[in-house]
C-alpha positions as a Markdown table, in Angstrom:
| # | Residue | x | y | z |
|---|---|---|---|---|
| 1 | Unk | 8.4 | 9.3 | -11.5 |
| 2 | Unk | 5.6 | 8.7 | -13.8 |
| 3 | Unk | 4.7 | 4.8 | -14.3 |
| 4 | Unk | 4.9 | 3.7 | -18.3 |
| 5 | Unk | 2.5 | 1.3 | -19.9 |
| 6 | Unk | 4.2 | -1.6 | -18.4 |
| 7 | Unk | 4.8 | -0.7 | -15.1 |
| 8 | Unk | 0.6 | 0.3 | -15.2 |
| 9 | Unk | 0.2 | -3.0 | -16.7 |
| 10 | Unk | 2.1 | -5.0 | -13.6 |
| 11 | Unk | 1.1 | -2.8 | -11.1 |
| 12 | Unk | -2.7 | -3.8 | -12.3 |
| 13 | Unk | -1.9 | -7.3 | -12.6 |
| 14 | Unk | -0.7 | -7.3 | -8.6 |
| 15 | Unk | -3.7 | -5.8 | -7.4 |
| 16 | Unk | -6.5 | -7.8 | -9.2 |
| 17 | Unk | -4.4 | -11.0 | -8.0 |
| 18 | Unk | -4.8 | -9.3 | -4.2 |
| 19 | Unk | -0.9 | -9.2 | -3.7 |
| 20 | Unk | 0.9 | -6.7 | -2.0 |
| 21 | Unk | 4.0 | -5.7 | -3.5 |
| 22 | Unk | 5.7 | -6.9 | -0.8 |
| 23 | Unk | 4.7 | -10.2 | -1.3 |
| 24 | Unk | 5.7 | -10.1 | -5.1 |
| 25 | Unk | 9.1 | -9.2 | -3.2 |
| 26 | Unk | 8.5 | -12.3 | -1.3 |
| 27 | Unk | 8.1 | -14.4 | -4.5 |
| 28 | Unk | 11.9 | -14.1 | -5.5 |
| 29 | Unk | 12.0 | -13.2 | -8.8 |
| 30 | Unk | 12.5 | -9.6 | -7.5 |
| 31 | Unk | 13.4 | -7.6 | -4.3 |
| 32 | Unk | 10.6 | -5.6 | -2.5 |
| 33 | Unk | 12.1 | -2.3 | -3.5 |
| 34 | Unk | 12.8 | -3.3 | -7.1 |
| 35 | Unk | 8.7 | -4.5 | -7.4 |
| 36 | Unk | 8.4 | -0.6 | -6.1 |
| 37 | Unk | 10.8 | 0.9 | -8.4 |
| 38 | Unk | 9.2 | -1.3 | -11.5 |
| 39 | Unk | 5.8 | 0.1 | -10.5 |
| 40 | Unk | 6.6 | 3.2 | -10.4 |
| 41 | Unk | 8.6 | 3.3 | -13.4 |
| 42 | Unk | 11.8 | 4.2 | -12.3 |
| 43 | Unk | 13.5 | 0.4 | -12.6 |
| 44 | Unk | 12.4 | -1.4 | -16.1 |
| 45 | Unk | 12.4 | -5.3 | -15.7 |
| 46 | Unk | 14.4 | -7.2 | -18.1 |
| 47 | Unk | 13.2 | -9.6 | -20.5 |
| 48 | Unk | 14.1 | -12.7 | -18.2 |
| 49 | Unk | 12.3 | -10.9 | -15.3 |
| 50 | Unk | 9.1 | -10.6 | -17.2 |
| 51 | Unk | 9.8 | -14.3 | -18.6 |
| 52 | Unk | 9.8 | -15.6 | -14.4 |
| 53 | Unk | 7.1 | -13.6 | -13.8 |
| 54 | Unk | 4.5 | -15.4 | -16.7 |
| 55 | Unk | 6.0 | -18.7 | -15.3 |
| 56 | Unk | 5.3 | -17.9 | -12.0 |
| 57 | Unk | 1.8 | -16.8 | -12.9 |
| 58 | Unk | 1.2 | -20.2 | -14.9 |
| 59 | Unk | 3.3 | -22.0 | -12.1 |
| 60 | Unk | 0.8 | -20.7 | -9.3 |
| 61 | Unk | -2.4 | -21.1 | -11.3 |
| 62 | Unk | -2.9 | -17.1 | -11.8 |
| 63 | Unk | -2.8 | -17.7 | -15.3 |
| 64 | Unk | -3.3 | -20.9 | -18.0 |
| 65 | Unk | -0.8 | -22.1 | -19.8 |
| 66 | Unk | -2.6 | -21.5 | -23.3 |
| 67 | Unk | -2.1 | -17.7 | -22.1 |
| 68 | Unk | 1.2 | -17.7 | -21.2 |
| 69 | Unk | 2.8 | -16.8 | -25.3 |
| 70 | Unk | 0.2 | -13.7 | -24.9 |
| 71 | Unk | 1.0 | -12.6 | -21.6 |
| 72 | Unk | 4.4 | -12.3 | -22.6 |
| 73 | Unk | 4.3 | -10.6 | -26.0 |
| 74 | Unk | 1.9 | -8.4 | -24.2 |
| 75 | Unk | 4.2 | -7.4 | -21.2 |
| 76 | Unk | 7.2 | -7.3 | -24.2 |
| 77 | Unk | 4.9 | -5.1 | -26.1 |
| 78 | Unk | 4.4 | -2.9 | -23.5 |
| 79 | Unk | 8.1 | -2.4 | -22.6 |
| 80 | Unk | 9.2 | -1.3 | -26.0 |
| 81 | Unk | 6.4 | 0.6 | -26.4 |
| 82 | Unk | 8.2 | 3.6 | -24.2 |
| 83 | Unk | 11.3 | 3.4 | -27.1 |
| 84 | Unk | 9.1 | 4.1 | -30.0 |
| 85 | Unk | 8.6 | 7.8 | -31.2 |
| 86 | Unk | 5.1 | 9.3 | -30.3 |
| 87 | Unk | 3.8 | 8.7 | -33.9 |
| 88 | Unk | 4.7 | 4.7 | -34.0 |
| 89 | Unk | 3.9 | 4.9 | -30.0 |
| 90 | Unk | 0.5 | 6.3 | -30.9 |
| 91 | Unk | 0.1 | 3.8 | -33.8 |
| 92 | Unk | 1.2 | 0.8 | -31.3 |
| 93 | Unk | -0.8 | 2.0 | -28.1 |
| 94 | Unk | -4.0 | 1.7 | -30.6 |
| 95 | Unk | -2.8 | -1.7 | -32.1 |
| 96 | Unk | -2.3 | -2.8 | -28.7 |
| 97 | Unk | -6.0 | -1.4 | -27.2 |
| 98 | Unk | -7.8 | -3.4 | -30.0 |
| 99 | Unk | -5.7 | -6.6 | -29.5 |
| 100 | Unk | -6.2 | -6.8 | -26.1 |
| 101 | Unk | -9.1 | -4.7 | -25.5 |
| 102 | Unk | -8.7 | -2.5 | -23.4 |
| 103 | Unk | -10.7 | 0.6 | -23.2 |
C-alpha cells in the first residue's frame, strides 16, 4: 500500500535519526510490525501515538523542546491531510510546503 504524507514524514524522520524500524519497535511506544504498517501506510497512528512519539524525541534529545508544539501540529497536520478532499488537500499540502519548507 501506498505510504500518505505522514507515514513519508515518519518514515523520513527514522532514517535521518539512523534508526531502524526495528528499533523504533524497540522504543515501546509501538510494535515492530505496527512501525512497518505506519510506514507503509496501511496502520495510521493515533493522536496519543504521535503525542509519545514527540516526547520521546524531546525525551532522547532528537528534538528541542521549543519544537516539540510544531512537530506535533506538523505530524497532526499531516494525518488529516489524507481526509480532506483533493481541492482543500491541494490547498493544505501547499500551506503546509511553505510553512515548513519543504520543496
Amino acid at each position: 500500500m501506498r505510504g500518505n504524507h505522514l507515514s513519508n514524514k515518519l518514515r523520513e524522520l527514522r532514517r535521518s535519526l539512523g534508526i531502524s524500524q526495528e528499533a523504533m519497535g524497540m522504543q515501546g511506544f509501538v510494535s515492530t510490525p505496527g512501525w512497518v504498517k505506519i510506514e507503509n501506510g496501511s496502520r495510521h497512528p493515533s493522536d496519543e501515538l504521535l503525542k509519545k512519539i514527540v516526547d520521546w524525541l524531546v525525551r532522547d534529545g532528537y528534538l528541542s523542546p521549543s519544537k516539540k508544539e510544531s512537530t506535533l501540529d506538523e505530524f497532526l497536520t499531516l494525518k488529516y491531510m489524507s481526509h480532506l478532499s483533493p481541492f482543500v488537500r491541494n490547498m493544505a499540502s501547499q500551506h503546509h510546503r511553505t510553512t515548513y519548507k519543504i520543496s
